[in-house]
C-alpha positions as CSV (number, residue, x, y, z in Angstrom):
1,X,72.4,110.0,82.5
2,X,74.9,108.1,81.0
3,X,78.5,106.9,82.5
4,X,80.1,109.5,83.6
5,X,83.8,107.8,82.9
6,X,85.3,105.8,80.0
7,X,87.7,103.2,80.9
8,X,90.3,101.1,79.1
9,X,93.4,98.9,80.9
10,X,96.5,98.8,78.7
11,X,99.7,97.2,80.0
12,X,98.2,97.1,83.4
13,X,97.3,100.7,84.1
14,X,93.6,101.9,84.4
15,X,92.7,104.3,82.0
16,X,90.0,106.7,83.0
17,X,88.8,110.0,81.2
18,X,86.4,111.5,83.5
19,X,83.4,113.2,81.4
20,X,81.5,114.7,84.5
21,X,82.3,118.7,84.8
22,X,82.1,118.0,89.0
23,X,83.6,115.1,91.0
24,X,81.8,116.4,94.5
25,X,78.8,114.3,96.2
26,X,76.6,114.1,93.3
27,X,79.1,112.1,91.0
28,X,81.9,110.6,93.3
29,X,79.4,107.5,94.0
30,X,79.1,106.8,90.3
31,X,82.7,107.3,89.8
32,X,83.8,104.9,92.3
33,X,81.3,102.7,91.1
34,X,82.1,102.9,87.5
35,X,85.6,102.7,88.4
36,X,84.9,99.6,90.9
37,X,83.2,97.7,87.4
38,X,86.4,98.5,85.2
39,X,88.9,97.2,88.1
40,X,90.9,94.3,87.4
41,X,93.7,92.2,89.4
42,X,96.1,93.0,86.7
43,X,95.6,96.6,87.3
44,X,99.3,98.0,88.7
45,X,98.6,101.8,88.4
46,X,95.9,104.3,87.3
47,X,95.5,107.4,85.1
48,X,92.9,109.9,85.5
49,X,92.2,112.3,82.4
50,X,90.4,115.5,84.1
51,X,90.0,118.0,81.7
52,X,86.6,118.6,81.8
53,X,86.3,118.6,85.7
54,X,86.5,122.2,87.1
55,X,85.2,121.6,90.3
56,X,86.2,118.5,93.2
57,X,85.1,118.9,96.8
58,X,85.8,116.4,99.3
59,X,83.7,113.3,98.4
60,X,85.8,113.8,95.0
61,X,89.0,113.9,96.7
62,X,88.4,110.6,98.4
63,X,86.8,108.8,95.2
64,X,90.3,109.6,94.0
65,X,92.1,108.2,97.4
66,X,90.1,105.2,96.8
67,X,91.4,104.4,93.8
68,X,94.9,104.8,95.2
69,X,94.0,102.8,98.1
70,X,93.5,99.9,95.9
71,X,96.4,99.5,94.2
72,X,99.1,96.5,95.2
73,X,101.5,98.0,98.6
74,X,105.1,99.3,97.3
75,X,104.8,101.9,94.7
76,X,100.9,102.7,94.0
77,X,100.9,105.0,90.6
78,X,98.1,107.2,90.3
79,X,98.7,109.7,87.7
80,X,96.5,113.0,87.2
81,X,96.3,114.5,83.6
82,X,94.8,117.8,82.1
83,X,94.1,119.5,85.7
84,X,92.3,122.8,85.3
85,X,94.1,125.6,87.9
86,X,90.9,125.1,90.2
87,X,90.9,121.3,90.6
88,X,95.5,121.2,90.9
89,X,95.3,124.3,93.4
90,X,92.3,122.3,95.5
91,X,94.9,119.0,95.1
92,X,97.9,121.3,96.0
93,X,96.1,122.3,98.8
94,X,95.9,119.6,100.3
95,X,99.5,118.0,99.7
96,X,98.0,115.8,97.5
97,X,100.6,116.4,94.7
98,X,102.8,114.3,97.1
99,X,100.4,110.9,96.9
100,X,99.3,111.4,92.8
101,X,101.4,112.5,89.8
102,X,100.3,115.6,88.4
103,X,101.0,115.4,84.4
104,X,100.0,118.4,82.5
C-alpha cells in the first residue's frame, strides 16, 4: 500500500489530506509516521483534510492528539476540514471540538 497521507508545509502550517477511509489501529501508526517524516521546526500549526475518513476510533483520535502535542506551547492550531457527520459527532463526543478547529 501506498502513503496513506499527502503533505505539503506552506507558511508554516502542515498540510495533510488524509487518503485512508479509517484512522483506527490499522492506519494511525502509518499516519503518525508519515506525519512524523513531513514534520519540520518551522511547522506552527497543522491542517487535517478528512473527507474521505468515515470512520476514527481511539488509536485515531490520539494520532490526531499527537500531532497537537507537538506543536510550540501558547496557541497550538490544529484545524480539522471536510468531517463527515460520523468522524465530527465521534470528535464532538469527546469535547474535542474544544482542542481542534472544526472547518467545514
Amino acid at each position: 500500500m501506498g502513503r496513506i497521507i499527502d503533505t505539503q508545509t506552506q507558511a508554516g502550517t502542515l498540510q495533510i489530506i488524509l487518503k485512508a477511509k479509517r484512522l483506527d489501529a490499522a492506519s494511525a501508526g502509518e499516519f503518525k509516521q508519515e506525519s512524523k517524516a513531513a514534520w519540520s521546526p518551522a511547522v506552527n500549526a497543522v491542517t487535517i483534510d478528512l473527507r474521505a475518513v468515515d470512520f476514527v476510533d481511539s488509536s485515531g483520535v490520539g494520532a490526531l492528539l499527537s500531532l497537537y502535542k507537538k506543536l510550540p506551547p501558547g496557541q497550538p492550531s490544529v484545524r480539522l476540514m471536510h468531517l463527515t457527520p460520523t468522524v465530527q459527532s465521534v470528535i464532538e463526543l469527546l469535547r474535542l471540538h474544544r482542542i481542534f478547529e472544526i472547518q467545514a
